[in-house]
C-alpha positions, 0 to 999 in steps of 0.5 A: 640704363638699369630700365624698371620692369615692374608694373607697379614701379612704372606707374606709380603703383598703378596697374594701367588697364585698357578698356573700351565700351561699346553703348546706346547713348552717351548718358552713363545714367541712362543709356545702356551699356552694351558691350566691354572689353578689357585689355591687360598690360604687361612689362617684359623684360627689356622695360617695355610695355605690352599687350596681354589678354584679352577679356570680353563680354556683350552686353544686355541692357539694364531694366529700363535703359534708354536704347538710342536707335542711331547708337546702334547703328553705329555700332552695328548691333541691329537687336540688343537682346537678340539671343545670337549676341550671347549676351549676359546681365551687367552683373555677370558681365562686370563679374567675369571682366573684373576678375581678371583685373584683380588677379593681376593687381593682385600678381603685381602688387599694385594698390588700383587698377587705372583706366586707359581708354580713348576719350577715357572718362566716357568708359570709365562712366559707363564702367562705374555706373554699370558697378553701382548699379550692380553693388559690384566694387569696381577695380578703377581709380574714381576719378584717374585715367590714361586717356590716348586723345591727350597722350596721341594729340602730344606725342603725333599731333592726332586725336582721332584713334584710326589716325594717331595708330596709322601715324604710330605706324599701325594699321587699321582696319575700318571694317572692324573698328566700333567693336569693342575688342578691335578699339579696345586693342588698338587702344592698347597697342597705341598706349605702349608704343607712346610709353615705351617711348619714354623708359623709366630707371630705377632709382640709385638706391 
């Protein structure tokens, strides 16, 4: 089987990117958004899908966001603003994330970056809001996403990401999840191992 390698030609001109966000609340209008991570994909030789680098940045909150105390906790950031965080402005933060992003739409000649994420239209909300606030042009399809809950719940019969890994045969560390790189990752590597499940070829010309 003459397996397509490209990118571009996998996903229909689409440059599938995994992101996740760490927030205070679940409200993308109102709630802050304080951590991102982005992971790129890329197509080796063989026709599979693999992880790339890794891009991250935290997060301070936006003049005036809402900051729920029990999000925090959950995700174990006890001072968003404290200076250990190393935190930057949403606008430095989407700038320095993006890059990367249109680098490789760029390198691989794909038309949009498509978000892959797990419950992927609550990252993309937070991702598109935090870009009109900050008048940034965001890389992402508006509206178009690689969700990993669907995806896991078809291919393994799981929603819950720690659960869908271990059943795709990866190991999962729960003293480390909630931080955006960990889930973001795993969410990575779980999207290939259910791609390269499925190998395209190309078209006879």
């Amino acid at each position: 089987m003459n397996k397509i390698t490209q990118i571009k030609d996998r996903f229909r001109g689409f440059l599938p990117v995994v992101v996740d966000v760490e927030t205070a609340g679940f409200n993308c209008e109102t709630d802050a958004l304080l951590e991102m991570a982005v992971v790129m994909l890329q197509m080796n030789a063989a026709g599979n899908l693999v992880r790339g680098n890794t891009f991250d940045k935290n997060i301070l909150p936006f003049k005036g966001a809402n900051i729920e105390a029990s999000a925090l906790k959950f995700i174990g950031i006890d001072d968003p603003f404290h200076p250990f965080r190393e935190a930057i402005s949403e606008k430095e933060a989407l700038t320095a994330l993006f890059k990367p992003i249109n680098h490789q739409l760029k390198l691989h000649g794909c038309s949009r970056a498509i978000l892959v994420g797990h419950n992927a239209f609550f990252d993309l909300g937070f991702v598109q809001k935090a870009a009109e606030r900050c008048h940034i042009k965001s890389p992402f399809h508006e509206f178009s996403t690689f969700d990993t809950v669907s995806l896991s719940g078809l291919v393994y019969g799981e929603t819950v990401l720690a659960k869908a890994a271990r059943k795709a045969g990866m190991e999962w560390d729960n003293e480390q999840a909630h931080s955006a790189v960990y889930d973001t990752e795993q969410t990575a590597d779980l999207f290939c191992t259910i791609v390269n499940q499925w190998p395209l070829s190309k078209e006879p010309s």
